[in-house]
C-alpha positions in Angstrom: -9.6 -9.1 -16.8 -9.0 -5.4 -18.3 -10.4 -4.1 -15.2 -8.1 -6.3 -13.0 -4.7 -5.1 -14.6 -6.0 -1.3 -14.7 -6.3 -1.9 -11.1 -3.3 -3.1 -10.1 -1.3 -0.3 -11.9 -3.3 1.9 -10.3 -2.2 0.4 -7.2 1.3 0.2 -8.3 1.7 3.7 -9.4 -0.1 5.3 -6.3 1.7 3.6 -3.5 4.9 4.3 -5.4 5.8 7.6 -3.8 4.4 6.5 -0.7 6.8 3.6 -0.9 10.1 6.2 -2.0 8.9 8.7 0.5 9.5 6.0 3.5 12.7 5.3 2.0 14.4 6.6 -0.7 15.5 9.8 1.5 13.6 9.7 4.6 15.7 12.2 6.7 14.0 14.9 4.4 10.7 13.1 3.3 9.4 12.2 6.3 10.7 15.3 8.4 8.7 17.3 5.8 6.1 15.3 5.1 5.2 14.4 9.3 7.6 16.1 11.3 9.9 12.7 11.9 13.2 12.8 13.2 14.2 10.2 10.4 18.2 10.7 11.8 18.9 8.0 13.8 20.3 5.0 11.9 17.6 2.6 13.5 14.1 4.8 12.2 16.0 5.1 8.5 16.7 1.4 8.7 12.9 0.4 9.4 11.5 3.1 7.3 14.0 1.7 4.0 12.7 -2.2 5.0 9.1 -0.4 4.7 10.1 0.9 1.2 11.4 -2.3 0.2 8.1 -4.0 1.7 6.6 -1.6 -0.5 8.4 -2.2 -3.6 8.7 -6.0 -3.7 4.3 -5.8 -3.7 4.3 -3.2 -6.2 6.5 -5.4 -8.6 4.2 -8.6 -7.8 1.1 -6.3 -8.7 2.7 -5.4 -12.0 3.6 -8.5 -12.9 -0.2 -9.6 -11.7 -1.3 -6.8 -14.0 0.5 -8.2 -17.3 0.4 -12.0 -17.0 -2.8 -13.4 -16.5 -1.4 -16.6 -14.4 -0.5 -14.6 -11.2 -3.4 -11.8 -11.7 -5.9 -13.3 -8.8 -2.8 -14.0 -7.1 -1.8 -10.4 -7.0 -5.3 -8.9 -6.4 -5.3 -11.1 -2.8 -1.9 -10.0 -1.8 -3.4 -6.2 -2.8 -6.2 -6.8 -0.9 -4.2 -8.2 2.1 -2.0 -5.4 2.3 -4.2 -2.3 1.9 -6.5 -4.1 4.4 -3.8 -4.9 6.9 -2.4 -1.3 6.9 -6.1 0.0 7.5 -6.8 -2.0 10.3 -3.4 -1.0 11.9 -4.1 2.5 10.7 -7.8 1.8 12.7 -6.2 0.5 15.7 -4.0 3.6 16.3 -7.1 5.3 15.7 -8.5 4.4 18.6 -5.3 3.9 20.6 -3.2 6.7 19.8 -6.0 9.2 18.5 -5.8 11.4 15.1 -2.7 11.4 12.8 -1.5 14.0 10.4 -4.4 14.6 8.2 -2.6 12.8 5.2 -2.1 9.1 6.9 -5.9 9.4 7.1 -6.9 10.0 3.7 -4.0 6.9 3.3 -6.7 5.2 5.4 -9.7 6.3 3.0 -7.6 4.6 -0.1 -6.3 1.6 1.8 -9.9 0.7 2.5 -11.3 1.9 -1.1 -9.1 -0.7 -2.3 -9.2 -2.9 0.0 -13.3 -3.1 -0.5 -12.4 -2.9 -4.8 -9.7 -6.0 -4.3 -12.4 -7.8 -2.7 -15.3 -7.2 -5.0 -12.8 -7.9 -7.8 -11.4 -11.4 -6.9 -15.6 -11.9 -6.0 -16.5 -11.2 -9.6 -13.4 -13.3 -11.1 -14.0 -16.8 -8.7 -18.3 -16.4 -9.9 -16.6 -16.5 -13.3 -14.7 -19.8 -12.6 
């Protein structure tokens, strides 16, 4: 169970500034970060619902992480997400061809943890 909490503050702290740097000043972050004209009231809208997206898992994956009734719980909607945003990631792979080099290594994780979430709520049901 150790294993399981580690892991979803590890979560929880790595998307983190992924989530703030969708939302918390995206004009800047994301011109800087992926050359995104973040101006117009419509992309900063989406991009802040992304953050917010964002947030509400990360606070359901820390509350997973310190009460052991909503821990299995929290590792499936981990292992939803980070394997939902890699197989959109995929699909504009092959769509819309290479992104910046970072929303690829995003991919790398998504999957790692992804493939972890999965091998984790494995091990905990063969305990049950």
């Amino acid at each position: 169970m150790k294993a399981q909490s580690i892991f979803l503050l590890v979560a929880s702290a790595g998307l983190l500034p992924i989530a703030l740097s969708y939302g918390l000043m995206p004009t800047q972050s994301l011109s800087f970060l992926f050359s995104i004209d973040a101006e117009p009231v419509n992309v900063r809208h989406i991009f802040r619902a992304v953050m917010g997206l964002y947030l509400a898992l990360l606070s359901f994956w820390i509350i997973g992480a310190l009460y052991e009734k909503v821990r299995l719980p929290a590792l499936y909607s981990l292992t939803v997400f980070m394997l939902g945003l890699a197989s959109g990631r995929l699909l504009s792979l092959i769509v819309d061809g290479t992104p910046h080099w970072l929303l690829v290594v995003y991919l790398i994780l998504e999957v790692g943890f992804g493939v972890v979430g999965i091998a984790m709520i494995k091990k905990s049901e063969n305990k049950a």
